[in-house]
N, C-alpha and C positions, 0 to 999 in steps of 0.2 A: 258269800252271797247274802247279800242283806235284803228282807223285804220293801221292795220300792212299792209307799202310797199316791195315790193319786186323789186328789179331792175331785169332787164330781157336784156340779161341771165344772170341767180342768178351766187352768187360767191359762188357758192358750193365748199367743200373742196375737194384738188383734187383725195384722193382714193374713193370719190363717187361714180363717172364714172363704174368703177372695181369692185366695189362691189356691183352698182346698174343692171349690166348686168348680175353677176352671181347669183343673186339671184332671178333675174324676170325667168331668165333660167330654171332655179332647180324648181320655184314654176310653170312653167308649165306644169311640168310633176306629179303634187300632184294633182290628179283629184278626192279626194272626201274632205269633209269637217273634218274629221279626220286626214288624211294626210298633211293638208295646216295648221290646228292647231299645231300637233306634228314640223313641219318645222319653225313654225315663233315660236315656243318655245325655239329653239335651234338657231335661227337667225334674232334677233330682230336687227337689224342693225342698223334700223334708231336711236337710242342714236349717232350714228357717229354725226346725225347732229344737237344733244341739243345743241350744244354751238354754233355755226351759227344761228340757230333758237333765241335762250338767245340774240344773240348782235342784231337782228334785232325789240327787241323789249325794250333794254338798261335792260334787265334782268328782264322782267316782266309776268308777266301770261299774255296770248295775249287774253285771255279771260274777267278776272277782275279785271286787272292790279296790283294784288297784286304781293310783291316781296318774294321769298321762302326762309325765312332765317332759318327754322327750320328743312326741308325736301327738299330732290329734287325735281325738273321739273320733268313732264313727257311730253314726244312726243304721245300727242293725234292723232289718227287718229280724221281729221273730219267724214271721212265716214269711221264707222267702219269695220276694216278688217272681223272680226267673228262674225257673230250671232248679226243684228240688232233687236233692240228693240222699240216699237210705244206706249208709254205709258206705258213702263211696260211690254211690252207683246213682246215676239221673233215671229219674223217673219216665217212663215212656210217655212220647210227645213232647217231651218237653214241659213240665207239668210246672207251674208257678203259681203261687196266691196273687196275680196280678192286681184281682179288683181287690186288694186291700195295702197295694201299696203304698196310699195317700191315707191310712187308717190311723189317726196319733196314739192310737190302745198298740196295733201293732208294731212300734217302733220300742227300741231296747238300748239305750246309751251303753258301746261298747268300747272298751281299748280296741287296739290293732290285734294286741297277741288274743283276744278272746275270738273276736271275728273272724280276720284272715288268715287262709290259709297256711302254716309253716309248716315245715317238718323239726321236730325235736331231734331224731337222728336219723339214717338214712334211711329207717324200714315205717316211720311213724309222722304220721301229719296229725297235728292241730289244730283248729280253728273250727269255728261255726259256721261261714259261708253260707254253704246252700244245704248245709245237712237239715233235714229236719223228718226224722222217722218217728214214727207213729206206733201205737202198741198194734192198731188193726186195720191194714188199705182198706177194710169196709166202712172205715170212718172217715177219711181222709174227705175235708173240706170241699167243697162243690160249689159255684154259685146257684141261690136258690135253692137248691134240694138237701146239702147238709151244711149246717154250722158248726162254727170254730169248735160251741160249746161239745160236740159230739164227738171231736175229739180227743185222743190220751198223746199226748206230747212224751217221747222219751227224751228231751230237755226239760232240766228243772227251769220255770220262769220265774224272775226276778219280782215277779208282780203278784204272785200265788203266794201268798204267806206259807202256805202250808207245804208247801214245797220247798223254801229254803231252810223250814225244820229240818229237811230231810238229810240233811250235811253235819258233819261233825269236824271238832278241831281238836289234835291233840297237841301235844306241850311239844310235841317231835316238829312242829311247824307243817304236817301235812294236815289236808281236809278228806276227811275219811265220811262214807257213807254209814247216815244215822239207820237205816233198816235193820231187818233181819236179811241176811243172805237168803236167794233165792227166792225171795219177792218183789216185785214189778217194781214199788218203792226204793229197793237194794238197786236197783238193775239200773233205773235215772241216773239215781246220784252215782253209781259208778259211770256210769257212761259220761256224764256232766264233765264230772273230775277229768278223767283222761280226754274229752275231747276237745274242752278248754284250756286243758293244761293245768291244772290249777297247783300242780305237786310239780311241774319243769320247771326248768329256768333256775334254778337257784334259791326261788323263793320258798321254797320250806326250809333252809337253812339261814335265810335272811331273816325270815319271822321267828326260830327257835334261837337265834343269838339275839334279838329283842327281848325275847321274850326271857331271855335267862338274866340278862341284866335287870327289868324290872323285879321278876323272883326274887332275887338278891337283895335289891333295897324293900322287896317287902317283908324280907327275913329277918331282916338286921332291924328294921322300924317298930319290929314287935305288936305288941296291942294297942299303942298312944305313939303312933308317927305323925311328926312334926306338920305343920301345915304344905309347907315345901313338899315335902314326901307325898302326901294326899295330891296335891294341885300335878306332880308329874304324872302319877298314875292315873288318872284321872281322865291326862288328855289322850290316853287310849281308847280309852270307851265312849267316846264320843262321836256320834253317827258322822262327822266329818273326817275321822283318824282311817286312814288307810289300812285296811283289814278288822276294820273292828270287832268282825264276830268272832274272830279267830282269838284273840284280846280277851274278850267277853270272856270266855270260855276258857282260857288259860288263867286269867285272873279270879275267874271263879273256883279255883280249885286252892284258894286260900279264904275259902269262907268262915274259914271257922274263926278270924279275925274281925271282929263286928264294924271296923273303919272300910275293909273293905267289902260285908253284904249291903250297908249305906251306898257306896260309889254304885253298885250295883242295883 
């Protein structure tokens, strides 16, 4: 997870404006949770802003920096518009951050595997969805009476700098929680990890055989590698390279070579 900035105010594309008014419009008059589902069926908008969201993060999941070359992005709500879920379990009433469905802060460019639903094996599901538990329901977002900010999110966001400190990379290709065990900080980034997946699928074995081939030309390259050498390694740590912090972080544990505390 890499932190995604936003400049302020965002360069939203300009029929946003126009189509951000007439849809907050229309959805305040859908006062039951049937009526606000049937409406955002028919007017999922926010796709307007996949591809501003895509260039803000050089075309990456803003979740686990994978790049989607086999399916599209999706435009995650972080807070889910319909029917959140705390483990598993939906909220009574049906409980949804509806009125910030059309919010361009609350949207999150995801892969499929970060989003949607899967199961990894038959006793373990995956995905973001509708999860979204909170450190305390006495904070849990309200219109008018509490804000987002009064919330503690057990998802790291992609957008809180200080949150994707909270991840760790080792040489084994998994992303391991930077806290102490058994602090709330620990508890995120474990929970992050497992419920995005971020260690299924294969991929901490697909990033630890990268990563051992780059190691090896950094071994052999010594203290004065070749410019070649430099320009490969290079293109790892590049906020467009898929995985980069993972990269970052594995290539830093040859700092003690001054060619690569430079790339760094």
């Amino acid at each position: 997870m890499r932190f995604i900035a936003v400049a302020l105010p965002p360069n939203l594309p300009k029929r946003w404006s126009k189509l951000y008014a007439g849809r907050t419009t229309a959805l305040a008059g859908k006062a039951t949770h049937e009526l606000r589902a049937a409406y955002f069926r028919k007017n999922a908008s926010w796709g307007v802003l996949k591809s501003w969201l895509s260039k803000l993060s050089h075309e990456k999941c803003w979740y686990c920096e994978a790049k989607s070359s086999r399916a599209p992005f999706d435009v995650d709500h972080f807070r889910p518009k319909l029917g959140v879920t705390v483990d598993g379990q939906p909220l009574p009433g049906g409980f949804g951050y509806y009125w910030l469905a059309y919010e361009w802060w609350n949207f999150r460019l995801s892969c499929q595997r970060c989003n949607r639903p899967e199961k990894s094996d038959p006793y373990t599901r995956r995905g973001k969805w509708n999860e979204f538990p909170i450190e305390s329901e006495r904070t849990r977002c309200v219109p008018v009476s509490i804000t987002v900010d009064q919330e503690a999110p057990r998802f790291l966001d992609p957008c809180v700098e200080s949150d994707c400190e909270l991840l760790a990379y080792g040489i084994d290709g998994e992303v391991k929680p930077a806290g102490k065990p058994g602090t709330w900080e620990f508890e995120r980034a474990r929970y992050t990890i497992e419920q995005l997946g971020f260690n299924d699928w294969n991929v901490p074995e697909d990033r630890k055989k990268d990563w051992q081939g780059i190691s090896l030309l950094v071994k052999l390259a010594g203290q004065a590698p070749p410019p070649e050498v430099m320009t490969h390694v290079s293109r790892y740590l590049g906020q467009d390279q898929e995985y980069s912090r993972f990269f970052r972080s594995v290539v830093g544990t040859h700092r003690d070579k001054q060619w690569i505390e430079a790339l760094l």
